[in-house]
N, C-alpha and C positions, 0 to 999 in steps of 0.2 A: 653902462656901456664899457667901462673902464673895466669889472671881472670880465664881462665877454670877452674884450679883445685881449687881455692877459691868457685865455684859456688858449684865447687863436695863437699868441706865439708860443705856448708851450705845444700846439699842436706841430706849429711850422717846428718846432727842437726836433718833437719826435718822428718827423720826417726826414730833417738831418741825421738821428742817427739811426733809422733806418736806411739810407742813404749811404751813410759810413759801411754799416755791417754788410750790404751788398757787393761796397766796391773791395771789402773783405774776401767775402765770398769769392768772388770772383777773382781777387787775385792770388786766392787760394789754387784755383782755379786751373788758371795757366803754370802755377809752378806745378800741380802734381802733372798736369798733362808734359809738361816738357821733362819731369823724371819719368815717365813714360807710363805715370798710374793712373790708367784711363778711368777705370771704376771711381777711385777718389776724386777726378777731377768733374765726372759727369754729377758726381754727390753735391761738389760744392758749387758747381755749374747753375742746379736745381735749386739750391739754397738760394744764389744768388738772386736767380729769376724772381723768386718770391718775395725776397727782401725789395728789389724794385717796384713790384706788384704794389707791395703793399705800403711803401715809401710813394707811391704815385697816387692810392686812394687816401691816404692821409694828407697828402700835399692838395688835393680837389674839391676833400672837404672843406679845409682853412679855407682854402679860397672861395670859396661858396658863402661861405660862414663872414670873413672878412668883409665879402662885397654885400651880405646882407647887414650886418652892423653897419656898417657905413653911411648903406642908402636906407635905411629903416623910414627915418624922417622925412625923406628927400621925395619930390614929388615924379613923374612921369621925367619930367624934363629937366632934372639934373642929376647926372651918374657919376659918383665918386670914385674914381680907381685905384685912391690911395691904398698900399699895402698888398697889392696884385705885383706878379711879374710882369715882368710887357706881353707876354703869348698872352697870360691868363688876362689880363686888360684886355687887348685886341678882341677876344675872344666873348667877353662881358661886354665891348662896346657894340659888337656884332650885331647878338643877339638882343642886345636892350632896341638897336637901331630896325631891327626885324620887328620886334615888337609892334614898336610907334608907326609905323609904315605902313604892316600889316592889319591891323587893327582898325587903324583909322580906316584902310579903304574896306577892309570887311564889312566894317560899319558904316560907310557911304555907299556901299554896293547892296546889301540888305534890304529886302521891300519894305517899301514905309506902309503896307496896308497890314492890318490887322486880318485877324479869321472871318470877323466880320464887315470886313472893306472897311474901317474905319481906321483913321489915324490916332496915334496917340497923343499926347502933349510933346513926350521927349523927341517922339519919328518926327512931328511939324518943327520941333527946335534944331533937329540937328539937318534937317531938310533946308531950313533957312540959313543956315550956317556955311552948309556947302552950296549956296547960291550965294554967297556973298556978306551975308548978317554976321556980325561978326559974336557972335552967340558961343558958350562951351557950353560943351557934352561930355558926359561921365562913360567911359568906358573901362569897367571893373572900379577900380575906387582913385581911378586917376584923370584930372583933367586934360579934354584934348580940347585944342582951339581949333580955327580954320588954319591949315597945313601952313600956308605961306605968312603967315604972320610969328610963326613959333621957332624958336632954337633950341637945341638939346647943351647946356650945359654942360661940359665936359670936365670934371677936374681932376689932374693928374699928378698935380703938383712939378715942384720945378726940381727935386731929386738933392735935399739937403740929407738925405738919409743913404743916398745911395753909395754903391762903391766902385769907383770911375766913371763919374757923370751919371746924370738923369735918363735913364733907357727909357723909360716910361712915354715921357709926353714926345719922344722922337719916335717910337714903335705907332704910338695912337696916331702922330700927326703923316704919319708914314702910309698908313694904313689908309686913315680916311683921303689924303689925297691920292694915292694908290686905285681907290674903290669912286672919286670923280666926289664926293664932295663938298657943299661950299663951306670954308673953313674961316673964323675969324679968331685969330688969339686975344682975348678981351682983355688978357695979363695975365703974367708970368704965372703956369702951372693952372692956367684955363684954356679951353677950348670949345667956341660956339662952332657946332655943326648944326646945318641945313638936314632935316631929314630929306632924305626922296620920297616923294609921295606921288602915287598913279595919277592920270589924269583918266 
């Protein structure tokens, strides 16, 4: 884990200076336009664009890359956001939360018969489940339980790394209460959320 995430900040460097060479660009940019050299300024105008371009797919990879090192181990219901910005957190929290949601009720909504009108073992387990049995079912290679007994783990940390305060676990706790949520902070740089699940 420790080369991966070495690879990830030299990723997040090469973002920054991608980043640098754009705000380059571009303030190449506005001096030719205000000497009145439209041609040079539309050249480094283009530059610039591209250097954002491409400082944006490099900065979504990392983050992609981050948040799968992270939760490699981590089960369905805990998502680590250490090392995300807060959008790209929010964002990772979203979509993990769409997941668990979705999923579950796809697969309490799915007919429990067979081609040949027969049940299977797993349709009768998770049929009992969602009646009450307090039974898990595997959907892809993660466990789900019965909705109302389960939390999603949250950890965001409490921002010892940051620079002027912890953005992180204020964007996440922002969000989820923003979006109706039930939210418990279990301690400092966690957060248990409620998923919403259909009835």
């Amino acid at each position: 884990m420790l080369v991966t995430l070495g690879s990830l900040v030299i990723k997040r460097s090469c973002f920054k200076l991608s980043n640098r060479a754009a705000t380059r660009h571009s303030k190449a940019a506005a001096n030719s336009f205000q000497r009145g050299d439209h041609y040079s300024a539309q050249q480094f105008s283009l530059k610039a664009q591209e250097e954002w371009e491409s400082a944006n797919r490099l900065n979504a990879k990392a983050s992609r890359e981050i948040l799968s090192v992270r939760n490699e181990s981590n089960g369905i219901w805990r998502l680590d956001l250490h090392g995300l910005h807060a959008s790209e957190a929010v964002q990772a929290l979203q979509e993990h939360l769409h997941k668990i949601e979705t999923q579950l009720y796809l697969k309490s909504s799915s007919s429990l018969s067979l081609p040949n009108g027969s049940r299977s073992k797993a349709d009768v387990s998770h049929a009992s489940s969602m009646n009450g049995d307090n039974k898990m079912e595997k959907i892809g290679d993660q466990d789900l339980c019965r909705p109302n007994l389960k939390w999603l783990e949250v950890i965001t940390g409490i921002g010892h790394h940051s620079r002027g305060g912890a953005a992180l676990p204020t964007a996440v706790k922002t969000f989820l209460v923003d979006n109706g949520y039930r939210i418990d902070e279990a301690r400092p740089g966690v957060i248990m959320v409620r998923p919403k699940f259909r009835s």
